[in-house]
C-alpha positions as CSV (number, residue, x, y, z in Angstrom):
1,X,12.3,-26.9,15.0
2,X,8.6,-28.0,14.4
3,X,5.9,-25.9,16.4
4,X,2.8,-25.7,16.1
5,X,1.1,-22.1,16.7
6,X,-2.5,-21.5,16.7
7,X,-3.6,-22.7,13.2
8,X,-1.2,-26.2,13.2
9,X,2.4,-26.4,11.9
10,X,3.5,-24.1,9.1
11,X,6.8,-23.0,7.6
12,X,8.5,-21.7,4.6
13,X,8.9,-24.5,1.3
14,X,12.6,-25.5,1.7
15,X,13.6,-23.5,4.9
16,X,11.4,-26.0,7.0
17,X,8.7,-27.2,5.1
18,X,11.3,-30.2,4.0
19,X,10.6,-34.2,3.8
20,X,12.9,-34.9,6.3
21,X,10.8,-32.1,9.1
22,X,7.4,-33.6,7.5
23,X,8.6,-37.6,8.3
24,X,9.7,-36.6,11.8
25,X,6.3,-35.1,12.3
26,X,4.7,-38.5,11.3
27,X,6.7,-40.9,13.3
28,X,6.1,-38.4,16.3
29,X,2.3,-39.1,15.9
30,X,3.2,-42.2,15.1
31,X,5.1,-42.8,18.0
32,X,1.7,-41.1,20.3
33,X,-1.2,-43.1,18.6
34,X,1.1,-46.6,19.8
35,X,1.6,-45.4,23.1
36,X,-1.8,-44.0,23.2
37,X,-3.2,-47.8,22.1
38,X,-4.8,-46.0,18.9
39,X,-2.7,-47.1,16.0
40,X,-4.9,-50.1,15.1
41,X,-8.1,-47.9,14.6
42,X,-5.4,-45.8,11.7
43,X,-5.6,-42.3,10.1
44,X,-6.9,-40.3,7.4
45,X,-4.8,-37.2,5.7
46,X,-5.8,-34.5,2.9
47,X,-4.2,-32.4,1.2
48,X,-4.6,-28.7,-0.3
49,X,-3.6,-27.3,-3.8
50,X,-0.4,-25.3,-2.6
51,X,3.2,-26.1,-3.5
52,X,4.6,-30.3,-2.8
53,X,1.2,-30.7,-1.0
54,X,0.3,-34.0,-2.4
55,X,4.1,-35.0,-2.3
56,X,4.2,-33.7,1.4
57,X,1.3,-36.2,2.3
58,X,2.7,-39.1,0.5
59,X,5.8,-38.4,2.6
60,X,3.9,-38.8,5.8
61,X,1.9,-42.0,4.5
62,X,5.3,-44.1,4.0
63,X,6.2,-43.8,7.4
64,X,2.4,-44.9,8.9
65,X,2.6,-47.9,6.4
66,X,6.7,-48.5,8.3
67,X,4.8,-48.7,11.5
68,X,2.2,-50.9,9.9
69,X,-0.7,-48.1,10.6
70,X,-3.6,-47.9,8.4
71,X,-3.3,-44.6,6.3
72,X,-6.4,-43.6,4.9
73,X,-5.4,-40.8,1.5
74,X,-8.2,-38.5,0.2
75,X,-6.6,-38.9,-3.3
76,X,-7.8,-35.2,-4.7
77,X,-7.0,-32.1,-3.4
78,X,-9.8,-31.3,-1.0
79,X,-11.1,-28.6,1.3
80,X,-9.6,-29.2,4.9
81,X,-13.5,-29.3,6.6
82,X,-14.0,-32.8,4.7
83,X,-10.9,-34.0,6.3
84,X,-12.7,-33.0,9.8
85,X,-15.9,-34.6,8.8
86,X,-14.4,-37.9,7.7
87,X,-12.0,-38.2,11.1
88,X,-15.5,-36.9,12.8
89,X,-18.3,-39.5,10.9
90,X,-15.9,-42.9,10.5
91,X,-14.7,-42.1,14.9
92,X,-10.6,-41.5,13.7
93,X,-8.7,-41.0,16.4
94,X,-6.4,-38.3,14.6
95,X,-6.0,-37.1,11.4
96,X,-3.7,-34.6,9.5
97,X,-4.3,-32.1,6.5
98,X,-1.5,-30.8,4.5
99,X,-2.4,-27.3,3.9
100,X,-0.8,-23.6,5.0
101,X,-4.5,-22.6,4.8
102,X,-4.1,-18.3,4.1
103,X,-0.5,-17.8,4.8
104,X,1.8,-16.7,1.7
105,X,2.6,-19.1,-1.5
106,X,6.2,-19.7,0.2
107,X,4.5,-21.3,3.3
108,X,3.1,-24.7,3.8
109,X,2.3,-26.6,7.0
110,X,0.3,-29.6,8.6
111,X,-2.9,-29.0,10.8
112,X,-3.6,-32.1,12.9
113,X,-7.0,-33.0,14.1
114,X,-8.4,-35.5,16.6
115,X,-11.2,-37.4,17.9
116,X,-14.3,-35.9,16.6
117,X,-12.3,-33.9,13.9
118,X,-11.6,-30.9,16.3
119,X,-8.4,-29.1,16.2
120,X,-5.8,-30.7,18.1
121,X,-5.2,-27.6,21.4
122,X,-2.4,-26.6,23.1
123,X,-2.3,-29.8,25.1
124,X,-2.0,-31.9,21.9
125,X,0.3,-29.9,19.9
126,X,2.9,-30.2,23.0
127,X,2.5,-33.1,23.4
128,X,3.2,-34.1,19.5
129,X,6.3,-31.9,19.8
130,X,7.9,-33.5,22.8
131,X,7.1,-36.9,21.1
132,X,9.6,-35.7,18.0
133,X,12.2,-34.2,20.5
134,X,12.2,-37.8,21.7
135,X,13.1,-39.2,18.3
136,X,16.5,-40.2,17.7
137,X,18.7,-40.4,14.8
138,X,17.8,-43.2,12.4
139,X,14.7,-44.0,13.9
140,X,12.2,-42.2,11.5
141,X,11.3,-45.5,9.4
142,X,9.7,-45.4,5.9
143,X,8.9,-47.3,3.1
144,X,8.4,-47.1,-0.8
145,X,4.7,-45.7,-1.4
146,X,3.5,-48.3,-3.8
147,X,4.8,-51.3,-1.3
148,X,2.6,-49.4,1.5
149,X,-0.4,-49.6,-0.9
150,X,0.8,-52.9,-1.8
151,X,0.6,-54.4,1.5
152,X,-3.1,-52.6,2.5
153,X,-1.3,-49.9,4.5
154,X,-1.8,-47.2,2.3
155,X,-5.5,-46.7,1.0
156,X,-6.6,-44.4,-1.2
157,X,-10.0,-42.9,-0.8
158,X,-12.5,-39.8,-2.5
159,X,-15.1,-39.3,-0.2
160,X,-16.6,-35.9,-0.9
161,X,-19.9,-36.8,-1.7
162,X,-20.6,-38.1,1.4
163,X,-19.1,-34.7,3.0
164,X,-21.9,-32.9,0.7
165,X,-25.0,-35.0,1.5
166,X,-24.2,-34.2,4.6
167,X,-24.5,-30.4,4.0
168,X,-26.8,-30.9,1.7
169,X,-29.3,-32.4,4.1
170,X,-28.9,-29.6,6.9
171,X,-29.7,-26.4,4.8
172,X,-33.3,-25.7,3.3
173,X,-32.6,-26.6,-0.4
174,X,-36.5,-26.2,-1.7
175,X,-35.8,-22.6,-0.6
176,X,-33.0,-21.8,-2.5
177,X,-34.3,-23.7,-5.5
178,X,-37.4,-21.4,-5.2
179,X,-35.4,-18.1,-4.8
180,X,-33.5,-18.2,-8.2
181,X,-30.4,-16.8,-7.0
182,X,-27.2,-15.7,-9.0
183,X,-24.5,-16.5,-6.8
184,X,-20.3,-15.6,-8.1
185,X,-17.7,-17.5,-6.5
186,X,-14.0,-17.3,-5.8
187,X,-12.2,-20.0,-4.7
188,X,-8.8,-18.1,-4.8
189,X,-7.3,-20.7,-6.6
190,X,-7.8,-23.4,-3.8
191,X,-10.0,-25.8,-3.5
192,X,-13.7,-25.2,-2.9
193,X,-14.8,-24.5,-6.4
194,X,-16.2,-28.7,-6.8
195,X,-17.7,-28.9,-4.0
196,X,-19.7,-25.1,-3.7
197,X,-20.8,-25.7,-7.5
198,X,-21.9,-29.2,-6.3
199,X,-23.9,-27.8,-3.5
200,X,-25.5,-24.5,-5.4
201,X,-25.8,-26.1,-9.2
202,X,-28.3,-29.1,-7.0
203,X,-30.1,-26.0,-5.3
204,X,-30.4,-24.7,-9.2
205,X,-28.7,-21.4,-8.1
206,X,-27.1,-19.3,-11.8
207,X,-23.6,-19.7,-11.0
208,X,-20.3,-18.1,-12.4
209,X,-16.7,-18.7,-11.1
210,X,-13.1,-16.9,-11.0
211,X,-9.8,-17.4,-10.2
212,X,-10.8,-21.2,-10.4
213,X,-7.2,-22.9,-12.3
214,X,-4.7,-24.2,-9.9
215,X,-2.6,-22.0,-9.6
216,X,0.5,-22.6,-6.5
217,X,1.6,-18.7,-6.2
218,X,-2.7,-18.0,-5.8
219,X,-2.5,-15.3,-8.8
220,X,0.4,-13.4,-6.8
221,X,-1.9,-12.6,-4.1
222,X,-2.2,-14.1,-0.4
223,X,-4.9,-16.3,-0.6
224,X,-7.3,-15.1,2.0
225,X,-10.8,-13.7,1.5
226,X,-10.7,-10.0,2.9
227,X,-11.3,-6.3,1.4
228,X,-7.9,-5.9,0.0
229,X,-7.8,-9.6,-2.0
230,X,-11.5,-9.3,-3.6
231,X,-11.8,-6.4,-5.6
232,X,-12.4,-8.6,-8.5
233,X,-14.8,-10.2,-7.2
234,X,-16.7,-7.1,-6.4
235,X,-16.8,-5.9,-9.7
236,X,-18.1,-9.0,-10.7
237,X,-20.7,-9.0,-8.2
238,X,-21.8,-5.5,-9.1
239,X,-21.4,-5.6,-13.0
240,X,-23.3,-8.8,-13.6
241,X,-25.9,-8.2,-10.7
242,X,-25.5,-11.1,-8.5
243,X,-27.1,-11.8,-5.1
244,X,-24.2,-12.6,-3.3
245,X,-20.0,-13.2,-3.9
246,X,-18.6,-16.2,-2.4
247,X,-15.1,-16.5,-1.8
248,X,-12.7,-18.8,0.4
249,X,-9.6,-19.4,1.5
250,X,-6.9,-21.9,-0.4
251,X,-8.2,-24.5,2.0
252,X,-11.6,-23.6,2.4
253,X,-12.2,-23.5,5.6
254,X,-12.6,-19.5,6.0
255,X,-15.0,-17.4,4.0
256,X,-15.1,-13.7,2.7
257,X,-18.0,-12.3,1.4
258,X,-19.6,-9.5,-1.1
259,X,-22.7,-8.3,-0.7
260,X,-25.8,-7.3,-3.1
261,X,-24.3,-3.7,-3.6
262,X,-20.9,-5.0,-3.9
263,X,-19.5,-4.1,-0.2
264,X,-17.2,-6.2,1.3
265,X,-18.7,-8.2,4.4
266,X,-16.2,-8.8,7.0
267,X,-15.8,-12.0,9.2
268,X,-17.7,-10.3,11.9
269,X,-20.5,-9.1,9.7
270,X,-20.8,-13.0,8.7
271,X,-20.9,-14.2,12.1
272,X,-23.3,-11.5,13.4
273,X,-25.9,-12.4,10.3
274,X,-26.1,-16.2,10.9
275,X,-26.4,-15.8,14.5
276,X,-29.3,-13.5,13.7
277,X,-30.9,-15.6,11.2
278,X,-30.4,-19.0,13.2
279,X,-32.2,-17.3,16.0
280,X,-34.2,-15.1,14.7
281,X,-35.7,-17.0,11.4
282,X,-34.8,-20.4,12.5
283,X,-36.3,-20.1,15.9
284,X,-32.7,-22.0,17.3
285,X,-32.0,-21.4,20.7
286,X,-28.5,-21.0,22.3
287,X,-25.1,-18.8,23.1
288,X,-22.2,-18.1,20.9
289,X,-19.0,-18.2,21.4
290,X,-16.0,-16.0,19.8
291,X,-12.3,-15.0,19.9
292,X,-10.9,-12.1,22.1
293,X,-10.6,-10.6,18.5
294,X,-13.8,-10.4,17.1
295,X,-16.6,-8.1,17.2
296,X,-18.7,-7.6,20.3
297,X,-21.6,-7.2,18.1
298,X,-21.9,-10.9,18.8
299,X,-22.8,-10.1,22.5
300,X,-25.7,-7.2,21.6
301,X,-27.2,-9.7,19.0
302,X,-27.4,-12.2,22.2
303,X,-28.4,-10.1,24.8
304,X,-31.4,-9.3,22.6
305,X,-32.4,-12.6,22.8
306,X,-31.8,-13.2,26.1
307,X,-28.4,-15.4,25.1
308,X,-24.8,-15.4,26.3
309,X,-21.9,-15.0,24.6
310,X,-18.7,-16.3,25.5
311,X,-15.2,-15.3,24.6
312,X,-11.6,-17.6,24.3
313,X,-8.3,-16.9,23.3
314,X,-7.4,-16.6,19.7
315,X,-7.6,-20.4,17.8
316,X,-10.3,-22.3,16.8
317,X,-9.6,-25.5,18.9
318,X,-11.0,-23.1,22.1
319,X,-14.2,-21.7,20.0
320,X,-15.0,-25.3,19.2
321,X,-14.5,-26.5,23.3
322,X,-16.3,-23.6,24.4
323,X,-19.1,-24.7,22.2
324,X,-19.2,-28.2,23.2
325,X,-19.0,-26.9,27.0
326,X,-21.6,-24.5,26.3
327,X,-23.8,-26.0,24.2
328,X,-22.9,-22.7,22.1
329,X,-25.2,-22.6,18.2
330,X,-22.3,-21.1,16.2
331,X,-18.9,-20.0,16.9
332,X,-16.7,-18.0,15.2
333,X,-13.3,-15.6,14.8
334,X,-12.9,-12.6,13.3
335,X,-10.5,-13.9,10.4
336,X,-13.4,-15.6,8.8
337,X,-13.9,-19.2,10.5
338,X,-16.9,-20.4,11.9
339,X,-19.0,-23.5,12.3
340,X,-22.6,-23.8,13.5
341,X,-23.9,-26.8,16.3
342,X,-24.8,-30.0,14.5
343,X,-21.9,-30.0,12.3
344,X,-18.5,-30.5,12.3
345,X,-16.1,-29.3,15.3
346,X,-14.3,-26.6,13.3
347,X,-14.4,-24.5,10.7
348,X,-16.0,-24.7,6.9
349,X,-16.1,-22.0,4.7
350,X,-18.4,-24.1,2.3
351,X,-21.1,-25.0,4.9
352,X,-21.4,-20.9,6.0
353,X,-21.7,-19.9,2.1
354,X,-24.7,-22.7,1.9
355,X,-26.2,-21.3,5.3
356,X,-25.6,-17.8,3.9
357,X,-27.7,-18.4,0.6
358,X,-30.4,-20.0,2.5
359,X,-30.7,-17.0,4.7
360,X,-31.3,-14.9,1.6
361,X,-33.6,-17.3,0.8
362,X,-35.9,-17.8,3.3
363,X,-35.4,-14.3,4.5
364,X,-36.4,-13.2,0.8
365,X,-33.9,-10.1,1.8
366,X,-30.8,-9.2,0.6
367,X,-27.8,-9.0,2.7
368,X,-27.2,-5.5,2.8
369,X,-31.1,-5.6,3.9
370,X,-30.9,-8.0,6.7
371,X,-27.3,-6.0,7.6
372,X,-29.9,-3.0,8.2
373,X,-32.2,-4.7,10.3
374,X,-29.4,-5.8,12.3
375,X,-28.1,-2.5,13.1
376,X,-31.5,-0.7,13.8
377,X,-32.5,-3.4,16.5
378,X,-29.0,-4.0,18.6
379,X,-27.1,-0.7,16.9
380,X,-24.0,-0.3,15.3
381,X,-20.2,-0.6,16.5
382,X,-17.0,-0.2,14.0
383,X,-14.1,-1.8,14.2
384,X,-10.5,-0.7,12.8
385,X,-8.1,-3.6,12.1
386,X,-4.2,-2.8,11.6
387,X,-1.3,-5.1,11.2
388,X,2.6,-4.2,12.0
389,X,6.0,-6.9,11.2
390,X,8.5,-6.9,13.4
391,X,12.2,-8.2,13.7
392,X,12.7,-10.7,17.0
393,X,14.6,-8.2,18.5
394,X,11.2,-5.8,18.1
395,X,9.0,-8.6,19.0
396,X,11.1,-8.9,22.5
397,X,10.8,-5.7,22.9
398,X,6.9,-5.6,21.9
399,X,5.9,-8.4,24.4
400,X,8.3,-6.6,27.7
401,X,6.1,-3.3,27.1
402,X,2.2,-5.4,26.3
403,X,2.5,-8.8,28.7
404,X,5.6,-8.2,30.9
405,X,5.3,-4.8,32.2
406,X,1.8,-4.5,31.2
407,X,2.3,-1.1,30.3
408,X,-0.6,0.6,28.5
409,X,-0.7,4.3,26.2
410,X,-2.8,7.2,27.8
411,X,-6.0,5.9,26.9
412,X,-9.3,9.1,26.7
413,X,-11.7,6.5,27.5
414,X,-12.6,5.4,30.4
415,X,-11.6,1.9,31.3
416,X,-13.7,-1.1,32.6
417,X,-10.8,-3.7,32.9
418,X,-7.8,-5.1,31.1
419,X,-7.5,-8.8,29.9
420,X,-4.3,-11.1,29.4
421,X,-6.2,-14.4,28.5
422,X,-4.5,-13.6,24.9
423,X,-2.2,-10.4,24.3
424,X,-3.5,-6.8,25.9
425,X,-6.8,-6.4,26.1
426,X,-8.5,-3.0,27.0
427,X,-12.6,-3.0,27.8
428,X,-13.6,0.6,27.6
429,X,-17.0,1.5,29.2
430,X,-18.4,2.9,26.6
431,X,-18.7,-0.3,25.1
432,X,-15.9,0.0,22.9
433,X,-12.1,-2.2,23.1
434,X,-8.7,-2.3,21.8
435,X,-6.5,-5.4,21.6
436,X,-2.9,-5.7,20.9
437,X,-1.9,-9.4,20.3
438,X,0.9,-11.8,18.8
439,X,-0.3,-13.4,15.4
440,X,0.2,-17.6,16.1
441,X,0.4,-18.1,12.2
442,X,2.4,-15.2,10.9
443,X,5.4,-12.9,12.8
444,X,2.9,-10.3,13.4
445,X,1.7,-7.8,16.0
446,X,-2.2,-6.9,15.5
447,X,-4.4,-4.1,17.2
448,X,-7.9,-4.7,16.9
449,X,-10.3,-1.2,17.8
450,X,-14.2,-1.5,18.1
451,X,-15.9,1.9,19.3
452,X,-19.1,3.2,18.6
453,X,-17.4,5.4,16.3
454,X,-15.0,4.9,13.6
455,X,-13.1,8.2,14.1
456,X,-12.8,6.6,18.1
457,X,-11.6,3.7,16.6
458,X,-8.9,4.7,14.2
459,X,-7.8,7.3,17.4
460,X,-7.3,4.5,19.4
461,X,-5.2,2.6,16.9
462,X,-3.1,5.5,16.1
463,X,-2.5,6.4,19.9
464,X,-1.4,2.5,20.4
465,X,1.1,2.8,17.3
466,X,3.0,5.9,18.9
467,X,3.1,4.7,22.1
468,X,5.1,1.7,21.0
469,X,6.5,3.1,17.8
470,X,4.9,1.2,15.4
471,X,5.2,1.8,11.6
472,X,2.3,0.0,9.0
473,X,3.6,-1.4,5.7
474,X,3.1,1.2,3.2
């Protein structure tokens, strides 16, 4: 029953997020780093602030210390981007984070990382799930936590500061010292709150935070940063004046923002501004590389300065490959992850928001400013987002019409070519596109629309819902 989709392992609390699902996971990695001849060289885990988190990674740990494998515990809840660091700085071979990162309260789930902190890819995550098919009964082996500890297999550890010196030294503090800014942040009840005050109270940036308690049900609310989950936020932003509203996910490695004038900046946005500004301001040279998902805003900002940009499937374990094929300066994905060359192979929602205030520091513009610039040098495109649940028997049905049959609506555009590297993807030649595409984290079926217009782009969305009878949540 465990597999993993694009964002690791998850599954509903007490359906199949259980101890006994969570140990066979561990002695199936435990079974791979023995016959991979890694065991010796051990593992370190984190967890997040959801629901038997903590409990969940103590569950793994006994069964490491069974197999006499060093287990290495970051002992506070912490953001899932120190767990890459640590596996990337100390040369891990693997390590694991216990987290659901946006997905509902109910959900939980294990993301496994390896050598170099990346994301484990598809190859991996098959290969850990043939590893627990092969386990038999009674041959997932534990023992009590305190005799692990006991015996120097289990070893708890705290190493956040070392995570932040790290950022710390790679973004222009003196410039954000100098700029005075009044930064709000949201950590959605999760876990980035100690480590972005860390970062932004050393930079002497006025800060105030909400929604900072821990809190397992996220304030009733799904905890992931977009236009429909920061209204409050906004308002704060606007009423007290603030330069910029942070928020993140519950495990910190995505990041929403608000603006200067209080508009929501979506993913895309954020990507297309720190590509900009690393180019532009910071004289970096280099591609980028995003999803099939994400705005093609990307590739105008490029081809203005003579760059590429290069497109993978949906999951950030190919946007941090491409990169390292490429030699790609940031890479990112529409749902709000992205991580810049130079630091760690995935994605940190903290690192962007201390990239982002530089930006408005050294720039000495706002966002909605620099947004502006943006637009008048490479123009504008608008993108339309929609999001449809289905029943198995619809998703069948879904995936006969998109990847089977690969039937397609009467489209008024006229078409370049059609991509199946990752769901149904349309490339219009009037430099507009519409995906329709299988969530890997949630049983949904997403059309993305970017046209030059917004009308275009909500047309095409609509035609794609009737032609395969599709119904939105009200």
């Amino acid at each position: 029953m465990i597999k993993f989709g694009t964002g690791g392992w998850r599954a509903v609390i007490g359906d199949e997020f259980t101890r006994e699902n969570i140990q066979l996971l561990a002695q199936g990695m435990v079974n791979k780093m023995k016959n991979e001849g890694v065991a010796e060289q051990g593992i370190v885990m984190g967890y997040d602030r959801r629901f038997l988190s903590k409990e969940a990674m103590q569950w793994a740990a006994v069964v490491f210390a069974a197999a006499q494998i060093k287990v290495y515990l970051i002992n506070k809840s912490s953001p899932t981007p120190l767990i890459m660091f640590y596996v990337m700085r100390h040369e891990f071979p693997y390590g694991m984070m216990i987290t659901a990162s946006h997905n509902p309260a109910i959900y939980n789930g294990i993301k496994v990382f390896t050598a170099g902190g990346r994301d484990a890819d598809e190859t991996q995550t098959k290969d850990i799930e043939a590893y627990i098919e092969d386990i038999g009964p009674g041959q997932v082996k534990t023992v009590e936590y305190e005799a692990g500890k006991e015996e120097g297999y289990i070893e708890e550890i705290y190493p956040l500061n070392e995570y932040l010196d790290n950022i710390i030294s790679s973004v222009n503090m003196q410039a954000i010292r100098e700029a005075g800014l009044k930064v709000a942040l949201d950590p959605m009840y999760g876990v980035s709150e100690t480590s972005l005050k860390t970062i932004l109270m050393t930079a002497r940036c006025e800060m105030a935070t909400i929604h900072d308690r821990h809190d397992t049900l996220f304030g009733g609310k799904l905890p992931a940063p977009s236009a429909a989950t920061l209204h409050s936020l906004q308002n704060y932003v606007v009423e007290k004046k603030f330069d910029i509203g942070i928020a993140t996910d519950g495990d910190a490695d995505r990041i929403g923002v608000i603006d200067d004038k209080g508009n929501f900046l979506h993913p895309n946005d954020i990507l297309v501004l720190l590509y900009y500004y690393l180019v532009k301001f910071k004289g970096w040279k280099g591609p980028v590389v995003r999803n099939i998902a994400t705005t093609h805003m990307l590739d105008k900002v490029a081809e203005k300065f003579g760059e590429s940009c290069y497109e993978v499937p949906v999951g950030f374990k190919h946007i941090s490959a491409k990169m390292k094929e490429t030699g790609a300066i940031i890479g990112g994905e529409s749902s709000g992850g992205l991580t810049v060359q130079g630091h760690i192979n995935g994605k940190d929602g903290i690192y962007a928001a201390a990239l982002l205030i530089e930006m408005i520091a050294v720039t000495g513009k706002k966002l909605s400013c620099i947004m502006e610039d943006i637009q008048k040098e490479c123009g504008a495109i608008h993108m339309e987002e929609r999001d449809y649940k289905f029943t198995q028997q619809e998703k069948e049905n879904l995936h006969r019409i998109l990847i089977q049959e690969k039937r397609l609506p009467e489209i008024p555009y006229e078409i370049a070519h059609i991509s199946y590297l990752d769901g149904s993807k349309v490339y219009l030649k009037c430099g507009g596109w519409v995906i329709a595409r299988f969530s890997g984290t949630e049983p949904l079926l997403r059309i993305f629309c970017e046209m030059p217009e917004q009308a275009d782009a909500e047309k095409l969305c609509g035609i794609y819902e009737e032609f395969l009878g599709l119904e939105r949540e009200p």
